[in-house]
N, C-alpha and C positions, 0 to 999 in steps of 0.2 A: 332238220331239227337234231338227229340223233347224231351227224357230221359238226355239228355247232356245241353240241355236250361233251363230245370227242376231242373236239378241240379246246375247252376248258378246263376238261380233266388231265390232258397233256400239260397246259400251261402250268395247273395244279401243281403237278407230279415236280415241273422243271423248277417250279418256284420253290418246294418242299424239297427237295436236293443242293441248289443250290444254298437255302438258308443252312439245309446240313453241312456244308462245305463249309460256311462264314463261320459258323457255330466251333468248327473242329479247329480251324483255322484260329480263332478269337484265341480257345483252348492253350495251342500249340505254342502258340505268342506268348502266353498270358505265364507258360511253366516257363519257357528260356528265358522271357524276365526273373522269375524266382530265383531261378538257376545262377 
């Protein structure tokens, strides 16, 4: 059970960093168009 929560809280974590990334990413695109 506690191996199975383990492993959803990882996927968590990977799913909430990588939207960090798309988030930052979207960001970075979004000023060199301005630019």
């Amino acid at each position: 059970m506690s191996a199975g929560v383990g492993f959803g809280f990882g996927i968590g974590r990977f799913a909430a960093f990588v939207l960090v990334l798309y988030i930052l990413l979207v960001i970075v695109l979004s000023a060199g168009l301005w630019i």
